[in-house]
KEDRENLO-617904 format. One record per atom (N, C-alpha, C, O, CB): x, y, z; residue number from 1. Coordinates in steps of 0.001 Angstrom, whole numbers, plus 500000, padded with zeros to 6 digits. Each point is the difference from the previous one (the first is absolute). Glycine has a CB too. Layout:
BEGIN
+--------+--------+--------+-----+
:     xx :     yy :     zz :   k :
+--------+--------+--------+-----+
:      X :      Y :      Z : NUM :
...
+--------+--------+--------+-----+
REM end
This chain:
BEGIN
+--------+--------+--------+-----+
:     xx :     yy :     zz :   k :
+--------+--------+--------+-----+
: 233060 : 616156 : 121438 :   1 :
: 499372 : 498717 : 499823 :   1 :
: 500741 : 498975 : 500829 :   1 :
: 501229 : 500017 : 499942 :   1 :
: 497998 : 500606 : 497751 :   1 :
: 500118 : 498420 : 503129 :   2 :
: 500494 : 498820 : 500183 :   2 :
: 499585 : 498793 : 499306 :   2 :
: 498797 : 499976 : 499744 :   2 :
: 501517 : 501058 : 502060 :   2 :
: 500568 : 497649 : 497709 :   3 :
: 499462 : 499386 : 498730 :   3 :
: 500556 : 498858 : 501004 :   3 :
: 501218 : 500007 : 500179 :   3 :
: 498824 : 501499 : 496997 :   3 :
: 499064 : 497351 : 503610 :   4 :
: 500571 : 498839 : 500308 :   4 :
: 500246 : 498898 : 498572 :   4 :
: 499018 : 499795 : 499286 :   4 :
: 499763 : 500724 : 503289 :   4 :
: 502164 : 499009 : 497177 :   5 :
: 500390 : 498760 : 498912 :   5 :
: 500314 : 499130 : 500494 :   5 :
: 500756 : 499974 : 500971 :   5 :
: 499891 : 500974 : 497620 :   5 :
: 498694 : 497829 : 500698 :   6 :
: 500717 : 498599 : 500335 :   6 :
: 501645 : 499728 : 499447 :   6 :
: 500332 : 500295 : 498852 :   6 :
: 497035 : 498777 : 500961 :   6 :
: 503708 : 500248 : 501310 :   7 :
: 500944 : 500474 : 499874 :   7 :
: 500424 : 499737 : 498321 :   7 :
: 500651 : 500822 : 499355 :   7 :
: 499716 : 498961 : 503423 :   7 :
: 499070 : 498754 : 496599 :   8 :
: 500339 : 499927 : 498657 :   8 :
: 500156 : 500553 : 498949 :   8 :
: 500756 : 499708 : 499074 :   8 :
: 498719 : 499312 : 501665 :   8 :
: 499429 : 502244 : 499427 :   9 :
: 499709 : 501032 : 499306 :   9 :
: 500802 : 501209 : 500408 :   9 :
: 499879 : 500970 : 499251 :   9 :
: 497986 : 498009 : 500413 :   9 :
: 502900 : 501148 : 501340 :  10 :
: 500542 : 501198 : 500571 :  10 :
: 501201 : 500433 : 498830 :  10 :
: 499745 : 501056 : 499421 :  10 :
: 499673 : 498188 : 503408 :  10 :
: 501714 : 500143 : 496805 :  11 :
: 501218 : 500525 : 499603 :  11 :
: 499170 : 500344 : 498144 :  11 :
: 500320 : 501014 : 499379 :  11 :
: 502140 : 497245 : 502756 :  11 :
: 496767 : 500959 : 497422 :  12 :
: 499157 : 500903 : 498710 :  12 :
: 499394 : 501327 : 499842 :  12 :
: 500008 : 500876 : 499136 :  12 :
: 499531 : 497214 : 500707 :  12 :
: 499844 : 501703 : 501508 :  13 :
: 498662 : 501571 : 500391 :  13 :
: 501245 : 501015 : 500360 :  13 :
: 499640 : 501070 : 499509 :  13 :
: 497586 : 497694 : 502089 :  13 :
: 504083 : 501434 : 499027 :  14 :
: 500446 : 500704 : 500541 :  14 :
: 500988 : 500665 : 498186 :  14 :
: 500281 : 501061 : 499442 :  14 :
: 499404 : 497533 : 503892 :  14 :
: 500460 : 500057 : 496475 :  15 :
: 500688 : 500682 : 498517 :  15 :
: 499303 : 500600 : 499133 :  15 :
: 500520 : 500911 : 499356 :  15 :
: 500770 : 497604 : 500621 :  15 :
: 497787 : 501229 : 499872 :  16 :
: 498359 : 500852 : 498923 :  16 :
: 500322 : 501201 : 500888 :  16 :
: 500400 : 500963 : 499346 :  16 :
: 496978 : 497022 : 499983 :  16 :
: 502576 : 502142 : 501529 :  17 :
: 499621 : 501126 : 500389 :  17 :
: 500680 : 501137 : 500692 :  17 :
: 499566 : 501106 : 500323 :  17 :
: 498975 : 497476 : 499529 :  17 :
: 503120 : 500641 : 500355 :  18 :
: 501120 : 500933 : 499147 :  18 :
: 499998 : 500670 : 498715 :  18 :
: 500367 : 501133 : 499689 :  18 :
: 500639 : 497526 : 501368 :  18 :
: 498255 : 499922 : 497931 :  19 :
: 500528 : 500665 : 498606 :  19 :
: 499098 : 501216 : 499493 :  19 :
: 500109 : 500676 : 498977 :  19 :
: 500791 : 496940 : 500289 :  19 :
: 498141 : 502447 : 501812 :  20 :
: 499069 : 501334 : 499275 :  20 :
: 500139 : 501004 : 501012 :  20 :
: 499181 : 500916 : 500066 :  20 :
: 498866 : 497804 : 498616 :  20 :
: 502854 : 501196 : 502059 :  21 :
: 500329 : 501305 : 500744 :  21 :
: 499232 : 499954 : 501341 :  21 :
: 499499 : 501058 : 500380 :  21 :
: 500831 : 500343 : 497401 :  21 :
: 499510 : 497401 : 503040 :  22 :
: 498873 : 499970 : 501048 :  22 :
: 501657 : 499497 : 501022 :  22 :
: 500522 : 498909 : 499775 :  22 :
: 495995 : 500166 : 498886 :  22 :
: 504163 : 502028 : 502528 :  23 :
: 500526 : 499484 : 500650 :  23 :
: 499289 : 499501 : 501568 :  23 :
: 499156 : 500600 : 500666 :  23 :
: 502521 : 500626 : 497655 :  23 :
: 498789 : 497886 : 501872 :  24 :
: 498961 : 499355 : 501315 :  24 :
: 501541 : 499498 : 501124 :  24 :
: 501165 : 500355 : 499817 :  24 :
: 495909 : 498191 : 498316 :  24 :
: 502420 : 500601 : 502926 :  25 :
: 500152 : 499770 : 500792 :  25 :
: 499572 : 498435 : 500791 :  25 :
: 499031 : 499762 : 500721 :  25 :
: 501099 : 502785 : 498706 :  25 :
: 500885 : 496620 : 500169 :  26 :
: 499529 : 498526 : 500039 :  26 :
: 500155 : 499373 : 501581 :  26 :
: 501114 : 500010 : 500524 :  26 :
: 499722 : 499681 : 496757 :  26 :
: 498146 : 499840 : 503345 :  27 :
: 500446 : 499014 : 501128 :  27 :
: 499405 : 498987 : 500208 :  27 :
: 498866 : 499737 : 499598 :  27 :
: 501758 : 501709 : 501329 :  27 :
: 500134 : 497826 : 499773 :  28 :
: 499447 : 498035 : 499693 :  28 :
: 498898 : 500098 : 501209 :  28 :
: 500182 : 500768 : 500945 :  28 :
: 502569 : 497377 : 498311 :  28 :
: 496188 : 501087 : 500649 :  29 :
: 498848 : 499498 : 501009 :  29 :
: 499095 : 499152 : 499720 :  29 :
: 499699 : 500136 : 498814 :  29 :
: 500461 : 501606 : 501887 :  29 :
: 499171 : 497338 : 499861 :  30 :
: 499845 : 499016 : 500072 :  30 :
: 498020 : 500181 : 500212 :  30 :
: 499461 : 500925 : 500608 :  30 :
: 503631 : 498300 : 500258 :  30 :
: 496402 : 499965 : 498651 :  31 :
: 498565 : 500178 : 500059 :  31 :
: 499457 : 499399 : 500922 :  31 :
: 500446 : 498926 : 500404 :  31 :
: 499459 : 501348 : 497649 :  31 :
: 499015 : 500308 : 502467 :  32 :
: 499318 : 499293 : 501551 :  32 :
: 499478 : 498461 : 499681 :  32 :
: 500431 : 499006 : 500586 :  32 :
: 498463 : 503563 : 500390 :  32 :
: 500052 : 497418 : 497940 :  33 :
: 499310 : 498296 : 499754 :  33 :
: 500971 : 498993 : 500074 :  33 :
: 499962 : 499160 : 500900 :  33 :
: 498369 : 501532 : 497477 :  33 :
: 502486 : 499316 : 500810 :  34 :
: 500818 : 498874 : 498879 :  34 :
: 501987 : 500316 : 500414 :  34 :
: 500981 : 499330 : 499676 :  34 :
: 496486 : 501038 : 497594 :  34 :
: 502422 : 500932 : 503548 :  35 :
: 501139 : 500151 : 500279 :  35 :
: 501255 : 499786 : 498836 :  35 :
: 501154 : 499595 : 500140 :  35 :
: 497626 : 499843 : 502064 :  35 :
: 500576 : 500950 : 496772 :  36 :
: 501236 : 499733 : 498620 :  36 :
: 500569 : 501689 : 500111 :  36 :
: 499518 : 500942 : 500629 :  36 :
: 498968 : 496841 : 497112 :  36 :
: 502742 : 502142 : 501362 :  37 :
: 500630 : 500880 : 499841 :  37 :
: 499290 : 501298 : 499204 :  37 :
: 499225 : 499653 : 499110 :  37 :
: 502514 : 498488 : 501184 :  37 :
: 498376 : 502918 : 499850 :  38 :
: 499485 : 501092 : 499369 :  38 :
: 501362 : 501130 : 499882 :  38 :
: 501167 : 499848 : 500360 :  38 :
: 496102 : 499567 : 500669 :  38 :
: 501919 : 501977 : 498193 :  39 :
: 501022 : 501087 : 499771 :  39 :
: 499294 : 501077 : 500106 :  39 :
: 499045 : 499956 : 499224 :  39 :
: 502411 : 498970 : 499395 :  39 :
: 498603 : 502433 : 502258 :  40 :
: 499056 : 500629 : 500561 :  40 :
: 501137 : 501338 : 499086 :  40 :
: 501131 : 500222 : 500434 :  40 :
: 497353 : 498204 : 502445 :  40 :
: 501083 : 502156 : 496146 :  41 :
: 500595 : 501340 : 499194 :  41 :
: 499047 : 501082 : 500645 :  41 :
: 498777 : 499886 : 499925 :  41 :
: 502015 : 498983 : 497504 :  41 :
: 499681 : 501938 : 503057 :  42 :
: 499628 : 501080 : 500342 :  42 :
: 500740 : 501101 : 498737 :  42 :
: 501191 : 500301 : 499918 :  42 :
: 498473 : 498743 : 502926 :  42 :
: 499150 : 501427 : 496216 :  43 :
: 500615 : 500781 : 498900 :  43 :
: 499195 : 501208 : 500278 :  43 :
: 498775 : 500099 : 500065 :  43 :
: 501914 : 498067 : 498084 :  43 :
: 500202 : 502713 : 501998 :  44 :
: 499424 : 501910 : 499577 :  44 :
: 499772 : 500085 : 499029 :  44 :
: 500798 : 499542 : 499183 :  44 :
: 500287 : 501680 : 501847 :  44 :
: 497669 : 499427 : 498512 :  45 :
: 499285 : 499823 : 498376 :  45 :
: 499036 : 501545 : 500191 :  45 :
: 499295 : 500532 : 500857 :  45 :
: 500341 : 495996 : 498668 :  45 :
: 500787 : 503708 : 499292 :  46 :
: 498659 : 501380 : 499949 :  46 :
: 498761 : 499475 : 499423 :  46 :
: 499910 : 498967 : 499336 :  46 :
: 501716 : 503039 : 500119 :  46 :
: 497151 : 499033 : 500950 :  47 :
: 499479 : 500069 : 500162 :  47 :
: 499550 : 499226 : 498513 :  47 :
: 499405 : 498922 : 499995 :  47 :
: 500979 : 502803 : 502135 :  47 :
: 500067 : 499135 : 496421 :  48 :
: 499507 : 499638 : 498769 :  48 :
: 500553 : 498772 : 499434 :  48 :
: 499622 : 499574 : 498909 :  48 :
: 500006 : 502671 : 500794 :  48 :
: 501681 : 496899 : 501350 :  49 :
: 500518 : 498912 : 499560 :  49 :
: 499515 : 498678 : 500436 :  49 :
: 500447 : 498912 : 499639 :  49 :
: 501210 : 502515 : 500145 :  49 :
: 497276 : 498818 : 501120 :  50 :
: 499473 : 499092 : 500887 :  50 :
: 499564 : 498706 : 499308 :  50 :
: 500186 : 498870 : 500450 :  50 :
: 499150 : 503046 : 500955 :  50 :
: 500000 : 498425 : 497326 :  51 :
: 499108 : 498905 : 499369 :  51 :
: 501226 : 499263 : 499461 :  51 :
: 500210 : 498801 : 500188 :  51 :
: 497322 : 502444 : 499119 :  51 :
: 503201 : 499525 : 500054 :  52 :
: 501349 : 499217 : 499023 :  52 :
: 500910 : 498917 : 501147 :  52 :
: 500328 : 498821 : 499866 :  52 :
: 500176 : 503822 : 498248 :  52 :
: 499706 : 498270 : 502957 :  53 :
: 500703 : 499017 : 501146 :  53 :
: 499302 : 498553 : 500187 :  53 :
: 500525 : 498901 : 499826 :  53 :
: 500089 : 503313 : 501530 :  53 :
: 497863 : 498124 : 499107 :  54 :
: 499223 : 498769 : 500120 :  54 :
: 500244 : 498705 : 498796 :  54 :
: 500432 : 498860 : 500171 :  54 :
: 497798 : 502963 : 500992 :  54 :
: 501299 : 498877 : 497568 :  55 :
: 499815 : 499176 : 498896 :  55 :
: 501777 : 499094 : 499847 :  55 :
: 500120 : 498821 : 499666 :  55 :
: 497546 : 503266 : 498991 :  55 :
: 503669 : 498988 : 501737 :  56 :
: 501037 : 498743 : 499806 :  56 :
: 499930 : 499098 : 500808 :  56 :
: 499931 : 498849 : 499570 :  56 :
: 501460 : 502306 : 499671 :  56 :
: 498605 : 499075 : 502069 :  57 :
: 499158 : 499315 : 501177 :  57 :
: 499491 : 498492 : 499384 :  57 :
: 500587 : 498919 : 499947 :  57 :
: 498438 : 503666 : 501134 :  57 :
: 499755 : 497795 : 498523 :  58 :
: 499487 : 499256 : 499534 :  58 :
: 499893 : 498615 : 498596 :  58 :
: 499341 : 498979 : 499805 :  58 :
: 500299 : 503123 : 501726 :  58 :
: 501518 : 498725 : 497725 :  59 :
: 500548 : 499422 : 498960 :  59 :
: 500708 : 499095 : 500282 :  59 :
: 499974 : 499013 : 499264 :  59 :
: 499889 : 502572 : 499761 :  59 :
: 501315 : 498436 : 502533 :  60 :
: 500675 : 499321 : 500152 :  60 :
: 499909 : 499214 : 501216 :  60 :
: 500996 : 499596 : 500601 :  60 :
: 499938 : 501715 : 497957 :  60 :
: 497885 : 498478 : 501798 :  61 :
: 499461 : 498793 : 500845 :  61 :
: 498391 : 500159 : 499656 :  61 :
: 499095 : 500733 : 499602 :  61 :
: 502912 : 499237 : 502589 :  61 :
: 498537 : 498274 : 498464 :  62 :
: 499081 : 498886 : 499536 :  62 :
: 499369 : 499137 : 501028 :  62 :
: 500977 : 499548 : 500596 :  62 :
: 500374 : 500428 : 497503 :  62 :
: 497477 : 499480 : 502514 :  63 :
: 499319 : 498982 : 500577 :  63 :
: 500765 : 498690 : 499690 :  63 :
: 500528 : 499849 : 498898 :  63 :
: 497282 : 501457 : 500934 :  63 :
: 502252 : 497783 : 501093 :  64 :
: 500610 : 498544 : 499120 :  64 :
: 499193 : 498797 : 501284 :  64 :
: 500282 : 500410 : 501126 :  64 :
: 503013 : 500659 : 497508 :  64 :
: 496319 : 498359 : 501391 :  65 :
: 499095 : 499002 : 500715 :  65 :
: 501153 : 499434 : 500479 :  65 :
: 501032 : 499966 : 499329 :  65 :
: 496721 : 499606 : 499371 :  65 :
: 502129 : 499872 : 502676 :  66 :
: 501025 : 499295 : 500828 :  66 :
: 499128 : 498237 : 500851 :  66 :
: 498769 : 499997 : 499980 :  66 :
: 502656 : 503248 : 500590 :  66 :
: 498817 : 496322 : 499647 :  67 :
: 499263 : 498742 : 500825 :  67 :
: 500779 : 500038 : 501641 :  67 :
: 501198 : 500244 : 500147 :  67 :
: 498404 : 497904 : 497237 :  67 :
: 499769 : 501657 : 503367 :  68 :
: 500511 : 500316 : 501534 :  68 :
: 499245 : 499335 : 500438 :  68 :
: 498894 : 499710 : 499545 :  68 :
: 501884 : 502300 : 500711 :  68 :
: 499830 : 497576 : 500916 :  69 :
: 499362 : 498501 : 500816 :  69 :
: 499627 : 501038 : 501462 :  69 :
: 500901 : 500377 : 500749 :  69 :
: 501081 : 496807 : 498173 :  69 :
: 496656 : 503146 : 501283 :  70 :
: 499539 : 500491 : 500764 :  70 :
: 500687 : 498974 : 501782 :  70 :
: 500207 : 498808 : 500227 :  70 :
: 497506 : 502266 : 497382 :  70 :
: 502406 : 500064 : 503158 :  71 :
: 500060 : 499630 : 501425 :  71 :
: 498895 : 499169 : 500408 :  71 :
: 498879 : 500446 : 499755 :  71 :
: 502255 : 501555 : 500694 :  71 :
: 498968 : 496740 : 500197 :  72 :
: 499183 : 499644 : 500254 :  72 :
: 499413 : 500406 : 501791 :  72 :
: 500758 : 500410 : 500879 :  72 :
: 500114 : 497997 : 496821 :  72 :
: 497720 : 501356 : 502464 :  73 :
: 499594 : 500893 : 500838 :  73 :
: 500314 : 498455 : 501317 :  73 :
: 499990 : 498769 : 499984 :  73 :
: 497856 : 503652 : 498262 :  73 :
: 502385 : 498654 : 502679 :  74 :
: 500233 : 498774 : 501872 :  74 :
: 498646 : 499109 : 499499 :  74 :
: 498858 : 500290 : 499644 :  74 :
: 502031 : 501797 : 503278 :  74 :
: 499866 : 496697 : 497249 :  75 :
: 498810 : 498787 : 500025 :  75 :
: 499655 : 499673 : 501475 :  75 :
: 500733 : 499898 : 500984 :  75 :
: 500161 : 498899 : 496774 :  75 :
: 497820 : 501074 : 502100 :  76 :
: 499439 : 498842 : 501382 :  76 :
: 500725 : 498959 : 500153 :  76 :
: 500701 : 499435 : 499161 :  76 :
: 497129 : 500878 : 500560 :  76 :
: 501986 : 499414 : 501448 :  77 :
: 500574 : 497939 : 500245 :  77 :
: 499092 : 499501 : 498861 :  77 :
: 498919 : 500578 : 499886 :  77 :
: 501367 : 498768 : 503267 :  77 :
: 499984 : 499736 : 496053 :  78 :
: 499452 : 499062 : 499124 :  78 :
: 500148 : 500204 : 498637 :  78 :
: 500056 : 499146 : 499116 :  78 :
: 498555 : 500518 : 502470 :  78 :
: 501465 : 501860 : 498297 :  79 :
: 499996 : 500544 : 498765 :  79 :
: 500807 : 499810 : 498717 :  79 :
: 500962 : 499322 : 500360 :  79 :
: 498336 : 501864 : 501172 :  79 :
: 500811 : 499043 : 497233 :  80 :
: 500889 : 499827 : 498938 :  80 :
: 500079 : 500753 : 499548 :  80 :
: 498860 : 500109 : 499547 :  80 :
: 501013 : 498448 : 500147 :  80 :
: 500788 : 502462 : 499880 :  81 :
: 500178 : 501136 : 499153 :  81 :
: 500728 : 499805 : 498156 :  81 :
: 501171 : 500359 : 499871 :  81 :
: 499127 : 500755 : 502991 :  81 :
: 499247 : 498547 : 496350 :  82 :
: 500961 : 499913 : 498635 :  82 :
: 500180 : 501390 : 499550 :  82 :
: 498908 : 500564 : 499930 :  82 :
: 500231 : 497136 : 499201 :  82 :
: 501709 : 502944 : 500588 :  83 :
: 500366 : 501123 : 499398 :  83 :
: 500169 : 499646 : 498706 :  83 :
: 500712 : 499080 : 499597 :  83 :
: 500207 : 501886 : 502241 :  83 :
: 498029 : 500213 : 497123 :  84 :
: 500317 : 500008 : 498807 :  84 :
: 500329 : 501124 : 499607 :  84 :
: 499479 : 501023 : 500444 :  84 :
: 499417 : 497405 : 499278 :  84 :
: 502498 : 501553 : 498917 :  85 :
: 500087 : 501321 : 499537 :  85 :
: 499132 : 501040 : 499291 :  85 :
: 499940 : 499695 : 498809 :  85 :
: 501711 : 499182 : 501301 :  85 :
: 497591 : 502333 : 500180 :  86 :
: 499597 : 500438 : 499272 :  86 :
: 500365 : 501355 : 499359 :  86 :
: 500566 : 500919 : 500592 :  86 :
: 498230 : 497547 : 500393 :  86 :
: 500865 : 501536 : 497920 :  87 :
: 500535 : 501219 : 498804 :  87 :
: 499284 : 501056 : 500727 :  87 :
: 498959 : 499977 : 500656 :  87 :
: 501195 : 498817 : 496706 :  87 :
: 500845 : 502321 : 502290 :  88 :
: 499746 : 501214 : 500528 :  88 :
: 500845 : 501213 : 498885 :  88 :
: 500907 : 499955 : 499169 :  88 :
: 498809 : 498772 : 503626 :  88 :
: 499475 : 502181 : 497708 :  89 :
: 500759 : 501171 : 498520 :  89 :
: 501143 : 501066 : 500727 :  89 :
: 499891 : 500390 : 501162 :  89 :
: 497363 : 499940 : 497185 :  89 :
: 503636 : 499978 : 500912 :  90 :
: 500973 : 500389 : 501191 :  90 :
: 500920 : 501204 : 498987 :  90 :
: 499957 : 499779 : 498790 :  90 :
: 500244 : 497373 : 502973 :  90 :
: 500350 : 503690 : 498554 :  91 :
: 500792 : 500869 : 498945 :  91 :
: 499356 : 501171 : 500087 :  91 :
: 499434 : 500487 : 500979 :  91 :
: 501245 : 497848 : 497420 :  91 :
: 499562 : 502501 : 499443 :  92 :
: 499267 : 500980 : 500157 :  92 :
: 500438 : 500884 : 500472 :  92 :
: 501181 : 499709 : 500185 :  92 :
: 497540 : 499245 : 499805 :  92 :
: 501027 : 502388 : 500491 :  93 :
: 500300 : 501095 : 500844 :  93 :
: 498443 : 500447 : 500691 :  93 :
: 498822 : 499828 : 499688 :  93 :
: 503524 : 500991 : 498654 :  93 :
: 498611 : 500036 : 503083 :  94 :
: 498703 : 500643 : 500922 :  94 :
: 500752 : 501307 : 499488 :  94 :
: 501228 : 499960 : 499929 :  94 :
: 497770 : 498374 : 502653 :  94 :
: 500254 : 502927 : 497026 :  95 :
: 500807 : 501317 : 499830 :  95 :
: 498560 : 500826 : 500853 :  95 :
: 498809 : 499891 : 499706 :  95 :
: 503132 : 499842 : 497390 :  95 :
: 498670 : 501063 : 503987 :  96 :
: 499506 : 500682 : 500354 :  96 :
: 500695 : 501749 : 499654 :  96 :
: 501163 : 500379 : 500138 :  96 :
: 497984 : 497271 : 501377 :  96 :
: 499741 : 503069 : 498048 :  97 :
: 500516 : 501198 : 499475 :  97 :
: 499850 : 501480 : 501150 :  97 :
: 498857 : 500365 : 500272 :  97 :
: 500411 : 498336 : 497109 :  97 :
: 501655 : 501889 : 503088 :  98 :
: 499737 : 500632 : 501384 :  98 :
: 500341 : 501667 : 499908 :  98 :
: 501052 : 500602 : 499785 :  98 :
: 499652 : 496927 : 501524 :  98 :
: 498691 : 502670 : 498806 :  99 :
: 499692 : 502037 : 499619 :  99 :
: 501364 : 500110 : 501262 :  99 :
: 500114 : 499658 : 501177 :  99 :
: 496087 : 501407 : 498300 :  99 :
: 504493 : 499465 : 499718 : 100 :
: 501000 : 500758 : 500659 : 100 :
: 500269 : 501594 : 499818 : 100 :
: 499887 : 500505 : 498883 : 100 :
: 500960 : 497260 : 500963 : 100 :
: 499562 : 503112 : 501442 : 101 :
: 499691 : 501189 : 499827 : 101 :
: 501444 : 500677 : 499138 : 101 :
: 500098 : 501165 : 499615 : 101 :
: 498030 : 498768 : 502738 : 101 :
: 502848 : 499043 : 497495 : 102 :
: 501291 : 500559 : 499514 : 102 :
: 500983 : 499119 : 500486 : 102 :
: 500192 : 499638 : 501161 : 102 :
: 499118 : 502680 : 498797 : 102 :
: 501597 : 497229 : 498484 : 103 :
: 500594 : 499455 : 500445 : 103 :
: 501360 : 500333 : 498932 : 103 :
: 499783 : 500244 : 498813 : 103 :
: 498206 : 498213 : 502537 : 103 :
: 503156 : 501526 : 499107 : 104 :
: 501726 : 500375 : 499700 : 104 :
: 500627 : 498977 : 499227 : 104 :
: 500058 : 498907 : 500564 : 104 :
: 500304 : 502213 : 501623 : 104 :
: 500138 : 498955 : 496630 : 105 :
: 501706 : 499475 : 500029 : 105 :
: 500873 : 499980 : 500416 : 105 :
: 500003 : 498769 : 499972 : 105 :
: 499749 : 501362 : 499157 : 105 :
: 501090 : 500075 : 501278 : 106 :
: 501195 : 500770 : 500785 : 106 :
: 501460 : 499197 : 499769 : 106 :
: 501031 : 500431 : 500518 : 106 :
: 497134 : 500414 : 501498 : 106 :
+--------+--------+--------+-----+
REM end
């Protein structure tokens, strides 16, 4: 599985999921839109643990609305641009789940 997290949520999701026996693999990265911080776990999971992995996943992030003052776009000569902040939903997890043919402890 790969599970992108918002970074707020990262040091919770990684401990849930120590405590039920899910060892993973944490690295910091940054999201394309909004460029905020994220946590990209790459966890080896069998096949029958898949749903349980997801659901701590999920237990331990959350959506949280943010306000961001959009770029304003190149003005014409004459033009005025006011930038207002608008709310946007941000957090949560992306978990993509990926058929692997075998994979080691070692």
């Amino acid at each position: 599985m790969i599970a992108v997290v918002q970074g707020e949520d990262a040091q919770r999701t990684s401990e849930a999921l120590t405590s039920v026996g899910f060892a993973s693999t944490r690295m910091t990265s940054s999201g394309g839109f909004l460029q905020q911080g994220n946590v990209t776990f790459l966890i080896g999971v069998e096949d029958t643990r898949v749903t349980e992995a997801v659901e701590v996943i999920r237990e331990n992030c959350r959506e949280r609305s943010r306000y961001l003052t959009p770029m304003p776009p190149v003005p014409e000569p004459g033009e005025f641009f006011m930038p207002y902040p608008v709310e946007v939903q941000v957090g949560g997890a992306t978990v993509f789940v990926v058929p692997v043919d075998s994979f080691e402890k070692i």
